[in-house]
RODO-2510 file (C-alpha; in nm, 4 decimals, decimal comma):
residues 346
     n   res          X          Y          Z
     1     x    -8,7867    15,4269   -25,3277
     2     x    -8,6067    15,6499   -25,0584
     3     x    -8,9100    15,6238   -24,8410
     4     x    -8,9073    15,2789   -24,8592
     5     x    -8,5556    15,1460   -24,8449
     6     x    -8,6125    15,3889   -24,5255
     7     x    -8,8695    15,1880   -24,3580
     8     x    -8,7187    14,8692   -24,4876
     9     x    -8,4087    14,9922   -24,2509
    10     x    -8,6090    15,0711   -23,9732
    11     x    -8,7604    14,7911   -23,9880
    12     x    -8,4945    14,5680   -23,9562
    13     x    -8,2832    14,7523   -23,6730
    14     x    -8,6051    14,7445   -23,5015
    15     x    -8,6613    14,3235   -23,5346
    16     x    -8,3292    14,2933   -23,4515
    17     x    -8,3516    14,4653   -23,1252
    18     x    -8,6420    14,2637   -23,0595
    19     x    -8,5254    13,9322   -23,1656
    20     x    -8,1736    13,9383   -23,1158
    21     x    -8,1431    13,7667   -22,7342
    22     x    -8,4639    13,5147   -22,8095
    23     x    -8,5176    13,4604   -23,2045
    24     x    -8,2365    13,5442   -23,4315
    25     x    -8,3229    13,3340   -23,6676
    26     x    -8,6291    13,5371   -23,7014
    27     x    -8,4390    13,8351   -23,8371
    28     x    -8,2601    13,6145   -24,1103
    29     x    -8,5833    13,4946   -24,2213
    30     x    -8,7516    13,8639   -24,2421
    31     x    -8,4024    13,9298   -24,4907
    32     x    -8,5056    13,6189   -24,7194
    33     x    -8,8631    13,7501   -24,7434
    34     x    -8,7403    14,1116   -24,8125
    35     x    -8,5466    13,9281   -25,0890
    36     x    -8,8530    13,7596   -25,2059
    37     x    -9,0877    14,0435   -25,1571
    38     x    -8,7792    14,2329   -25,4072
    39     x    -8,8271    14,0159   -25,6552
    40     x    -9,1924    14,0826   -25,6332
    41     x    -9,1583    14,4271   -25,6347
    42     x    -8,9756    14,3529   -25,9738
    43     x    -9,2017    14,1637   -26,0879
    44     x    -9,5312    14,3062   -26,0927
    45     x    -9,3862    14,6762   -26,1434
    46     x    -9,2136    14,4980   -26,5372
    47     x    -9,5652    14,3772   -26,6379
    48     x    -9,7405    14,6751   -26,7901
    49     x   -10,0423    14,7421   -26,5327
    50     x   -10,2763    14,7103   -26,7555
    51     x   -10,2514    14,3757   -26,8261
    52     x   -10,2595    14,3094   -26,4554
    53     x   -10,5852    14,4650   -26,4910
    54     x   -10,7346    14,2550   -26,7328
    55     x   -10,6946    13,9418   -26,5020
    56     x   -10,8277    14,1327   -26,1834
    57     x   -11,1009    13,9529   -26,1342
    58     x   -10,9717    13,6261   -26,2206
    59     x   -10,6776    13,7158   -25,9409
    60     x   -10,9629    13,8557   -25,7243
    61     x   -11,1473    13,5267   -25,7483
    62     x   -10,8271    13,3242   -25,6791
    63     x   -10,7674    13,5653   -25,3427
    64     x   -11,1842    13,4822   -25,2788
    65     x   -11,1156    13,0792   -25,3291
    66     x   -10,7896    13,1177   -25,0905
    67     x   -11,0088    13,2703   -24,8324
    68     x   -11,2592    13,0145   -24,8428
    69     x   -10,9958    12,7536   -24,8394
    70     x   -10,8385    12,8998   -24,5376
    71     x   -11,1329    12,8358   -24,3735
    72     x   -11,1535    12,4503   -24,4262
    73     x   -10,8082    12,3647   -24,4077
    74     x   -10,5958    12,6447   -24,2497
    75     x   -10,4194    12,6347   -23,9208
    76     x   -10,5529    12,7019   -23,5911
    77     x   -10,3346    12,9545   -23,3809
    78     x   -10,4982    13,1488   -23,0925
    79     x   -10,8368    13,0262   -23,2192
    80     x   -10,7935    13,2104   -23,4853
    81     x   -10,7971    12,9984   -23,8467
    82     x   -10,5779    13,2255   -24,0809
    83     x   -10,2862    13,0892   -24,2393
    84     x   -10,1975    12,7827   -24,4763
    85     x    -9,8977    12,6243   -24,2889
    86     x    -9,6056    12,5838   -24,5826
    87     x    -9,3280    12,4179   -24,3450
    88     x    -9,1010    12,7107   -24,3216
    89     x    -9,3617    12,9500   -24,3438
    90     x    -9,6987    13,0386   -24,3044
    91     x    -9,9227    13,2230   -24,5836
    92     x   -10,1917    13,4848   -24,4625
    93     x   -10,4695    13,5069   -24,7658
    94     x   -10,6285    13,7882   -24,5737
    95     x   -10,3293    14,0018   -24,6517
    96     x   -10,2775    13,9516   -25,0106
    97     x   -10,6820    13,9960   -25,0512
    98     x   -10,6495    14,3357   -24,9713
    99     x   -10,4429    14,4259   -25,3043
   100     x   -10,7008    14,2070   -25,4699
   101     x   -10,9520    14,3804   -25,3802
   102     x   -10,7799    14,7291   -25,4695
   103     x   -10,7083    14,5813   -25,8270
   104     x   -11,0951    14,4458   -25,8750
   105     x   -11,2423    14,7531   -25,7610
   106     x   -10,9982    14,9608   -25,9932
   107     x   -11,1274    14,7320   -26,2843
   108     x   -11,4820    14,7797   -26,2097
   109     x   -11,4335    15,1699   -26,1947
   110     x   -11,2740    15,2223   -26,5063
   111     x   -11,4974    15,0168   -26,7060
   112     x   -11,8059    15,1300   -26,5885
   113     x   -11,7290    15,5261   -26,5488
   114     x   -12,0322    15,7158   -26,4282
   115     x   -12,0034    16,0995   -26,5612
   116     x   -12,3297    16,2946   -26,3411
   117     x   -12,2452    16,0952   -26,0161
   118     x   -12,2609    15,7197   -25,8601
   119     x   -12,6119    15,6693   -25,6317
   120     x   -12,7019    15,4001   -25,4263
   121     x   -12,7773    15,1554   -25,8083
   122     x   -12,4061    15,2027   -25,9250
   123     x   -12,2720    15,0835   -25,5873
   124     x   -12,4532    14,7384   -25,5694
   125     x   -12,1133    14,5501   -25,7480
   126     x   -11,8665    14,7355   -25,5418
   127     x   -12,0286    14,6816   -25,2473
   128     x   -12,0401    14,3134   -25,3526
   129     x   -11,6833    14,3006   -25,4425
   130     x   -11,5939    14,4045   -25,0586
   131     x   -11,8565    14,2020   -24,8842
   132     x   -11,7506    13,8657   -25,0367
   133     x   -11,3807    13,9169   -24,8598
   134     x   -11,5305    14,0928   -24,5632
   135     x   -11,7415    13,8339   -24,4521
   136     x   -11,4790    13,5601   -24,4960
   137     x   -11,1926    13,7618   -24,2955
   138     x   -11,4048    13,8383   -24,0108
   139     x   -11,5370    13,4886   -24,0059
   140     x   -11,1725    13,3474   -23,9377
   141     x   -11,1969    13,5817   -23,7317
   142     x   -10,9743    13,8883   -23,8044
   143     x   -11,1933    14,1699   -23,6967
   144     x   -10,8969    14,4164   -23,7892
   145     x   -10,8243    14,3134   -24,1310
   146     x   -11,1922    14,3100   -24,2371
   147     x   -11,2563    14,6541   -24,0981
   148     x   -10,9310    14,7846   -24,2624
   149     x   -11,0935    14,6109   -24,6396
   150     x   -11,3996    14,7848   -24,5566
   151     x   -11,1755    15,1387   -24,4759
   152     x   -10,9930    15,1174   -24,8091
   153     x   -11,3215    15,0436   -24,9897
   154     x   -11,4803    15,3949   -24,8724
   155     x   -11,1611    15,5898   -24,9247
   156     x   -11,1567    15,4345   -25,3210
   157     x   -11,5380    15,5093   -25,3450
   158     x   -11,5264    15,9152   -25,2398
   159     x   -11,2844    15,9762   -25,5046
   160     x   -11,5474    15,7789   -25,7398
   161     x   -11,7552    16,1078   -25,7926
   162     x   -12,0554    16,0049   -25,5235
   163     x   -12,3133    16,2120   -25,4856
   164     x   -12,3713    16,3336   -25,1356
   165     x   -12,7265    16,1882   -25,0977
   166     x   -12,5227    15,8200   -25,1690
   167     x   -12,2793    15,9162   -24,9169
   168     x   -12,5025    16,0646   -24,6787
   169     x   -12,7512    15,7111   -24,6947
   170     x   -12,3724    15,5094   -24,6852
   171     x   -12,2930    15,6533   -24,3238
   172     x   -12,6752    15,6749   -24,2458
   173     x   -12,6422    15,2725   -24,3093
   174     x   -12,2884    15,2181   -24,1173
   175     x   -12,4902    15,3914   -23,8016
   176     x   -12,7414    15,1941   -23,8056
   177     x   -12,5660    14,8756   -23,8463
   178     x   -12,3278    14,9345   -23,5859
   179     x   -12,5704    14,7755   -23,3142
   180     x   -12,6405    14,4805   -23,4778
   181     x   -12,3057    14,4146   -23,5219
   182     x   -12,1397    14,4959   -23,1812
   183     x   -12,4106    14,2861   -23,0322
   184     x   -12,4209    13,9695   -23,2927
   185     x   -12,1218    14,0205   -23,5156
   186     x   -11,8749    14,0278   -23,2517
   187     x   -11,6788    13,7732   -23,0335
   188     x   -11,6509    13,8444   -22,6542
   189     x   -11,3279    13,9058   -22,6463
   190     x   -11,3355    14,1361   -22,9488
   191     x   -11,6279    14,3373   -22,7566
   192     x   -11,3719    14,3147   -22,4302
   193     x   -11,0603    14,4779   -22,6805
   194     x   -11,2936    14,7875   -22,7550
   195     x   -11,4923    14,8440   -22,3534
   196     x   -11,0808    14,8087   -22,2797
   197     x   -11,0290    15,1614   -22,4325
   198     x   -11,3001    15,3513   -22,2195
   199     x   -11,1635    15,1118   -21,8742
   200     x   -10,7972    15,0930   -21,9363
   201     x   -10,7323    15,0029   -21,5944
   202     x   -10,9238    14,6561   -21,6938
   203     x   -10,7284    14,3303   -21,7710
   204     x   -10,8260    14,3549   -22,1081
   205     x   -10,5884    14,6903   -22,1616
   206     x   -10,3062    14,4676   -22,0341
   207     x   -10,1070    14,5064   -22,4028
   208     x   -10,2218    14,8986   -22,4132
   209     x   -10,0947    14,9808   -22,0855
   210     x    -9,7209    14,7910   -22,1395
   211     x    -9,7188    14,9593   -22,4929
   212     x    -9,7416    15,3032   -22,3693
   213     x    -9,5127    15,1985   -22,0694
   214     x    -9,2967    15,1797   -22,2956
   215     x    -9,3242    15,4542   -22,5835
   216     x    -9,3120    15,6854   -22,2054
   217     x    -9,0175    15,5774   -22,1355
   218     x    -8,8478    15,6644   -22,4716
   219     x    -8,9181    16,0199   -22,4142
   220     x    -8,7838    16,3142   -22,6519
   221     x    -8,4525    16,1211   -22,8032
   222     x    -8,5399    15,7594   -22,6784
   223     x    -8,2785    15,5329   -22,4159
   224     x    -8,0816    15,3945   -22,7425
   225     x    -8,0369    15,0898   -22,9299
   226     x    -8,0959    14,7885   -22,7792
   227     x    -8,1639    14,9769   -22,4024
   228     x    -8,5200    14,9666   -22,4024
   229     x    -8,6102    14,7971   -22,1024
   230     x    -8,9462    14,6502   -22,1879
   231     x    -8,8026    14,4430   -22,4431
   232     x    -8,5552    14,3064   -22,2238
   233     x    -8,7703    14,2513   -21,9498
   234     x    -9,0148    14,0880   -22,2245
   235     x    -9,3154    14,2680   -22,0934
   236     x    -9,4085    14,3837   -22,3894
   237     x    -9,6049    14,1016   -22,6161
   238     x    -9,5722    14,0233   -22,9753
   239     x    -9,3147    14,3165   -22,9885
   240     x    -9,1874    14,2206   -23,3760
   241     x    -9,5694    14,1859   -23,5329
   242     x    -9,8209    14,4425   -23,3799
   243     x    -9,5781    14,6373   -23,1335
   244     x    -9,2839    14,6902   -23,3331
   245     x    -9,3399    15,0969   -23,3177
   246     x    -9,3777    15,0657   -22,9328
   247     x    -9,0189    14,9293   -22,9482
   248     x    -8,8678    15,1932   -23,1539
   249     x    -9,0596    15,5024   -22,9853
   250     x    -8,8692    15,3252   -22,6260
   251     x    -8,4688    15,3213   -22,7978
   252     x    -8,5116    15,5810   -23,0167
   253     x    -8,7880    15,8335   -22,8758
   254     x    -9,0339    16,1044   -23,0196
   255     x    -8,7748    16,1809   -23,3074
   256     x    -8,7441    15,8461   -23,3650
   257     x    -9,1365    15,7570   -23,3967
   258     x    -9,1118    16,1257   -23,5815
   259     x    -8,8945    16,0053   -23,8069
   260     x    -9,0851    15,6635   -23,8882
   261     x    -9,4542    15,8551   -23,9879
   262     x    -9,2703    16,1198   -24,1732
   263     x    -9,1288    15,8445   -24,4397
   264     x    -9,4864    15,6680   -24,4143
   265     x    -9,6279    16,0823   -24,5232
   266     x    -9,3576    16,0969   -24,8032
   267     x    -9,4755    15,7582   -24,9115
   268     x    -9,8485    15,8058   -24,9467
   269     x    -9,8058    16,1401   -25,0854
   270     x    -9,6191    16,0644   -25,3099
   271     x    -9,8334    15,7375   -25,4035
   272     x   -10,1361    16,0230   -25,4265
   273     x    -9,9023    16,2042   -25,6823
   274     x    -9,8377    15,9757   -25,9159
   275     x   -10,2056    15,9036   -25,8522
   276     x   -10,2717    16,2484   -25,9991
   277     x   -10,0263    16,1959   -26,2826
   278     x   -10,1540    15,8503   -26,3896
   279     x   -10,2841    15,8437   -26,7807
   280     x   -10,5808    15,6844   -26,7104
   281     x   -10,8509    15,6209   -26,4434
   282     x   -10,7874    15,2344   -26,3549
   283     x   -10,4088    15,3163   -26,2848
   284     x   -10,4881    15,6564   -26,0744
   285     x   -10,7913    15,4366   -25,8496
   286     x   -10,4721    15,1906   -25,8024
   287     x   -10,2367    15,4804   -25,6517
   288     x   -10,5799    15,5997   -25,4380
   289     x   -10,6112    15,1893   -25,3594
   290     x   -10,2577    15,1524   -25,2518
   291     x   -10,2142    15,5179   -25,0124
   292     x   -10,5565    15,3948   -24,8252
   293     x   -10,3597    15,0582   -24,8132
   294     x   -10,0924    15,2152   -24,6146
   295     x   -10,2992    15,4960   -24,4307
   296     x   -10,4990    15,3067   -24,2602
   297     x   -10,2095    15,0332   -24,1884
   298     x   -10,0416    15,2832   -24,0218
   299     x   -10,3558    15,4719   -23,8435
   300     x   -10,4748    15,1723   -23,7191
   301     x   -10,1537    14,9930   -23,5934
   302     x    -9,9909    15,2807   -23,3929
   303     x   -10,3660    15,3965   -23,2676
   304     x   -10,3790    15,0756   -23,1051
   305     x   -10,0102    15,1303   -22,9629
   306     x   -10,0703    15,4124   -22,8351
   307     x   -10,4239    15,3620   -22,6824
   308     x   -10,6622    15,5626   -22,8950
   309     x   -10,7612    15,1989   -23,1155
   310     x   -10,8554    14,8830   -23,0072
   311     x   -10,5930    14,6272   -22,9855
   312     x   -10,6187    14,4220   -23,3501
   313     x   -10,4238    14,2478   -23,5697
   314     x   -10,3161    14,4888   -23,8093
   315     x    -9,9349    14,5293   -23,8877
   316     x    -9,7115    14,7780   -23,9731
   317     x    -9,5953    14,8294   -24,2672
   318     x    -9,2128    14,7103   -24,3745
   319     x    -9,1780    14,7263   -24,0202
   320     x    -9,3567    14,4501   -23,8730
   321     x    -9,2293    14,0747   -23,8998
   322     x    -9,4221    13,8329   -24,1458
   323     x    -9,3994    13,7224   -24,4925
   324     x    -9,7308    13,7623   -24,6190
   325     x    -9,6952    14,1545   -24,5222
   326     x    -9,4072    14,2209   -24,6295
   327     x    -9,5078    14,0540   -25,0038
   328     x    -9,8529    14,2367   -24,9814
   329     x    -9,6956    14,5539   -24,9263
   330     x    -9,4191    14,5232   -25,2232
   331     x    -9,6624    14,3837   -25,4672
   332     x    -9,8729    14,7069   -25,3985
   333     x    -9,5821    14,9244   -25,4175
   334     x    -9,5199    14,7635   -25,7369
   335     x    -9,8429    14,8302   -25,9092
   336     x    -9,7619    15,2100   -25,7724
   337     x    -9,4049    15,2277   -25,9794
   338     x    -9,5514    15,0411   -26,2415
   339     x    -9,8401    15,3567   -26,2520
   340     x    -9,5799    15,5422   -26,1977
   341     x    -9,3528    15,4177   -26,5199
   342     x    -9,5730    15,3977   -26,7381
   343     x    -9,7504    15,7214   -26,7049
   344     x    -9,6044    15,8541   -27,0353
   345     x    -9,6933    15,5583   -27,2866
   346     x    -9,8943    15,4888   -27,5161
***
């Protein structure tokens, strides 16, 4: 809870730096949701987990359905057909998905335990279960979201007693699949994101090269709140969604960006203890859902800040601005204390 109220803090100093001389409203709107995503917290963490679990693939099908209605009748922004459009806000299937996923996978684990080792036979439904939401994510298209499903899905599987001849045929398959897909799978501009990292002089590193500008310029203790100068100057694009760390490494510096992964560490850790501590399998592969949830989040959105990742849509967690993140991220954190709660009955 420490970890998170932490984060939650950040978080909103950060927006408000960002926001404050071009979008307040935006930072009383990320309160409401914080609010809301409270209440879901509450929520899901008071229903006993396993009960959750016996609807998870009824609530996995409901996320699939979402997806697929996305598709028909979503909104168009940046060419990019993600979100139902609810007036004041706009809902993001693709992020709540990911928990559904986590939950179905859990189910299917627990019920159909394999004691000597899982080969390539005992992977057929899992592998189904991710495909089904990876195909429709990356047709909206959100490259980074799909690949961050299909992240979470490995990390879940290696702690599902694999053999290594599965796993080694696994990456022997990701290889070999990798051409088809850059050349077939892939928009232009989603190939341009990725040749951006090996020419970052191109126009394509145009984001990379402002984000770094500015976590440089932050230095060891950062130029203070509200001071950072790419913000001001607005240089910096979509600095309260996928740049929000770039803004706190510039006002606050490396002990400030220090301080941000060291409550994500505490976090997941301690979402792998209570992992270890759960009383029975389904709960513990929902604790090893959940870290990968917020590992990769994390990976993946400052790797693309600071130039080692390809520029994608993938936010940060608690600290980026958007409602369907913030709920997705406090209904998993739910299911964690609910693990976590409940570890001792009966």
């Amino acid at each position: 809870m420490l970890a998170t109220l932490t984060l939650v803090a950040i978080g909103l100093v950060n927006l408000w730096s960002a926001v404050q001389d071009r979008g307040p409203h935006l930072f009383s709107k990320q309160v409401s949701l914080l609010a809301v995503g409270l209440a879901v917290f509450l929520g899901v963490a008071a229903l006993d987990y396993r009960t959750i679990g016996r609807l998870g693939y009824i609530l996995y099908g409901a996320g699939v359905a979402m997806l697929m209605a996305v598709l028909l009748f979503g909104k168009v922004v940046g060419g990019a057909r993600r979100w139902f459009d609810l007036g004041p806000v706009h809902l993001q299937p693709s992020e709540m998905v990911q928990v559904l996923t986590i939950l179905a996978l859990s189910k299917y684990l627990n019920d159909s335990p394999a004691l000597e080792g899982r080969t390539l036979r005992h992977l057929a439904i899992p592998v189904a279960i991710v495909s089904v939401p990876v195909l429709l994510i990356a047709r909206q298209p959100d490259l980074g979201t799909a690949f961050l499903i299909f992240l979470i899905f490995i990390t879940v599987m290696l702690t599902a007693r694999l053999r290594l001849k599965t796993l080694a045929g696994i990456m022997g398959l990701a290889i070999i699949s990798a051409s088809p897909i850059w050349r077939y799978g892939l928009h232009e501009y989603q190939r341009k994101r990725v040749e951006a990292l090996l020419n970052p002089d191109s126009a394509e590193a145009w984001q990379s090269r402002q984000a770094l500008n500015a976590i440089g310029s932050g230095r060891f203790a950062g130029k203070g709140f509200l001071q950072g100068t790419q913000i001001r100057i607005r240089r910096l694009p979509a600095l309260w969604t996928d740049f929000p760390f770039a803004v706190w490494a510039e006002e606050w510096g490396f002990l400030g960006g220090m301080l941000v992964l060291c409550a994500y560490a505490v976090l997941i850790f301690w979402t792998l203890k209570i992992a270890s501590g759960a009383r029975d399998r389904f709960g513990a592969t929902l604790c090893v859902g959940v870290a990968a949830l917020l590992f990769w989040h994390v990976a993946i959105n400052v790797g693309m800040v600071i130039g080692v990742l390809p520029v994608v849509g993938v936010t940060l967690p608690l600290i980026s601005y958007g409602g369907s993140s913030v709920l997705t991220i406090m209904a998993a954190l739910g299911l964690v204390m609910n693990v976590s709660i409940r570890r001792y009955s009966y």
